[in-house]
C-alpha positions as CSV (number, residue, x, y, z in Angstrom):
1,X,12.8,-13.9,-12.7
2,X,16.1,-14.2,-14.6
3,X,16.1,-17.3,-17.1
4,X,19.3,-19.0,-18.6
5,X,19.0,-21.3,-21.3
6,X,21.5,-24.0,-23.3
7,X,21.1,-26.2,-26.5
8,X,23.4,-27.7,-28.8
9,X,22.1,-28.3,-32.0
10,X,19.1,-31.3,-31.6
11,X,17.8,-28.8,-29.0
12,X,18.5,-25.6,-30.7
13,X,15.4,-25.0,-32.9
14,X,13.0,-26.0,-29.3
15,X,15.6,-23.5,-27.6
16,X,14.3,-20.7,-30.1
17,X,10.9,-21.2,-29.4
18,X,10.9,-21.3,-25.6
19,X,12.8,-18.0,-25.6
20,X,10.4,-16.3,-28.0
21,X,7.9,-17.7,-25.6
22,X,9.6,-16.2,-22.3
23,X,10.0,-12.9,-24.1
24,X,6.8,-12.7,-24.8
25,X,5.8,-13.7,-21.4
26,X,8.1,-10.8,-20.1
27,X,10.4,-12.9,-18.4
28,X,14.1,-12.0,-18.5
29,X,16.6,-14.5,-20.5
30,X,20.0,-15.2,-20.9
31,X,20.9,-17.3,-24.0
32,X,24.3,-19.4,-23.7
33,X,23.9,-20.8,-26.9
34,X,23.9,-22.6,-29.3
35,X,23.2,-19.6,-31.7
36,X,23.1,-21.9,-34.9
37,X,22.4,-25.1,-35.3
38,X,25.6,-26.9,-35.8
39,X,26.0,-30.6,-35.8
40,X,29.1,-31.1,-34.6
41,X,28.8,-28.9,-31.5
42,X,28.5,-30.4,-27.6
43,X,25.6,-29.5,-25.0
44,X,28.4,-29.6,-22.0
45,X,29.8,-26.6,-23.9
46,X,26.8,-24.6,-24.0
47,X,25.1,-26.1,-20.6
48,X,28.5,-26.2,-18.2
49,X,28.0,-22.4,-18.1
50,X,24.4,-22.2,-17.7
51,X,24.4,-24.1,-14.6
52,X,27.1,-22.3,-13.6
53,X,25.1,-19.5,-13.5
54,X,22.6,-21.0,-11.9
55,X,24.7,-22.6,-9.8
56,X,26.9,-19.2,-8.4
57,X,23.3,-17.1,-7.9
58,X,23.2,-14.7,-10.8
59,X,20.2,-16.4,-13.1
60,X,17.2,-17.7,-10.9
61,X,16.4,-21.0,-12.7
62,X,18.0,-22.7,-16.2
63,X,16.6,-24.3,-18.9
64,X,18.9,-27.3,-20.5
65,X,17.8,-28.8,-23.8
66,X,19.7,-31.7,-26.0
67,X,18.0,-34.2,-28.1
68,X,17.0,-37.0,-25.2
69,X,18.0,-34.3,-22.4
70,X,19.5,-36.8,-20.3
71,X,23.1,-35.9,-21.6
72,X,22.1,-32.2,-20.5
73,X,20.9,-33.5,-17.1
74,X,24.0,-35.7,-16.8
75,X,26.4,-32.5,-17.5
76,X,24.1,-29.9,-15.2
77,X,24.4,-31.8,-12.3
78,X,28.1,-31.9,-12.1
79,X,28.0,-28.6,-11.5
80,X,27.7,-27.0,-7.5
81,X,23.9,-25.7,-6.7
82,X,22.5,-27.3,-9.4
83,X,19.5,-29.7,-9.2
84,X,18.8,-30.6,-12.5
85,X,15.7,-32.8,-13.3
86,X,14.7,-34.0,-17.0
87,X,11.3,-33.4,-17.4
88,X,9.0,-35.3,-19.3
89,X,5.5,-34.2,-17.5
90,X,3.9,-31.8,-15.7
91,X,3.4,-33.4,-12.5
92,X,7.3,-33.5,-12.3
93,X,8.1,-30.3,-13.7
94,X,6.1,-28.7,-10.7
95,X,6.9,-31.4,-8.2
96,X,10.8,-31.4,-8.4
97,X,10.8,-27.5,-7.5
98,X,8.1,-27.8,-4.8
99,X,9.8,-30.9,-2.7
100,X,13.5,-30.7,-4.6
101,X,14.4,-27.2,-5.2
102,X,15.0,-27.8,-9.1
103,X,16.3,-25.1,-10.5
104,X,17.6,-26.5,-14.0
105,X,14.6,-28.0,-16.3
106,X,16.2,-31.0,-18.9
107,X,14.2,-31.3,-21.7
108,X,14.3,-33.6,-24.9
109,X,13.9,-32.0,-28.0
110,X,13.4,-35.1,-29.7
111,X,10.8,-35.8,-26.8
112,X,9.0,-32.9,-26.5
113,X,8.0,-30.6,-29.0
114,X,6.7,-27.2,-28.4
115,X,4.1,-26.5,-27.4
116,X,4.0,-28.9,-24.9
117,X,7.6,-28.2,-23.6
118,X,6.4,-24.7,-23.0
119,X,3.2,-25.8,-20.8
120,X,6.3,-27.7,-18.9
121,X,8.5,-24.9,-18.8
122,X,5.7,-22.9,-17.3
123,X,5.0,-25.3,-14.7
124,X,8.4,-25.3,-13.4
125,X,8.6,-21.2,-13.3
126,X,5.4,-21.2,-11.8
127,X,6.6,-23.7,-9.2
128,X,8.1,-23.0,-5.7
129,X,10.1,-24.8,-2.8
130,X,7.6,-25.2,-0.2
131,X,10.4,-24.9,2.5
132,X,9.5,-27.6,4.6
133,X,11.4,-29.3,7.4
134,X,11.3,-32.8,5.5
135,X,11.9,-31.1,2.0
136,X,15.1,-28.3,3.9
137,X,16.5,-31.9,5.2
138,X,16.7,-33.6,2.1
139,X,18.2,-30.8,0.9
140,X,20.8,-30.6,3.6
141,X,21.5,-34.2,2.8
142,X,22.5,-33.3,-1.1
143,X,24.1,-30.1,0.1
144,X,26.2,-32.6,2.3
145,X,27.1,-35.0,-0.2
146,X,28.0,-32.4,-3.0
147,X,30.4,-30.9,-0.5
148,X,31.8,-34.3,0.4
149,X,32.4,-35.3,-3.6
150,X,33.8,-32.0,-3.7
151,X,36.5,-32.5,-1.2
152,X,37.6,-36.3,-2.5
């Protein structure tokens, strides 16, 4: 599984960790940055591509961290095939790939520290979309309404 990740600078130290972590747990990652931890920088300019990846097929599932992660979750979900969720437990970390296809993690680095954001992180790897008729509906339905926005 191919793992993209994006921090600006309150999420850049929790970033670090996470991707020691998934190295270390063999998993492939792609790192959009940030690289240092500079306070003036912007999570859109580090997360807009990382969902775009996600987003266009080549990286399997993102990880999008900012200090509250709701900025992050905001920004992710503007982007087409992304179904971003900010996670704050592990009952929605699983849940929200399982019945919603998630395939962007938000997390708050200011929220959760590691290593409690990794147990989450592992959830929503671990999870999968059951691919049931109610669950492929509702997915229709935002499918539908992205491609609506999209035209307006």
């Amino acid at each position: 599984m191919k793992i993209a990740m994006a921090a600006d600078h309150r999420g850049f130290t929790l970033k670090e960790q996470i991707k020691t972590a998934l190295l270390q747990a063999q998993f492939e990652t792609v790192d959009f940055g940030a690289y240092s931890c500079a306070p003036g920088d912007d999570y859109a300019d580090f997360v807009v591509p990382m969902a775009q990846s996600v987003g266009h097929g080549d990286i399997d599932r993102g990880i999008a961290i900012c200090g509250s992660g709701i900025g992050a979750s905001i920004v992710a979900n503007k982007v087409r095939n992304v179904r971003a969720g900010l996670v704050h437990d592990l009952f929605s970390a699983q849940q929200g790939v399982e019945d919603d296809s998630m395939n962007v993690i938000c997390l708050g680095a200011q929220i959760d520290q590691f290593p409690f954001a990794w147990e989450l992180i592992q959830k929503f790897l671990q999870a999968r979309f059951k691919s049931e008729p109610r669950f492929l509906r509702r997915l229709l339905k935002v499918s539908q309404l992205e491609e609506k926005e999209l035209q307006q």
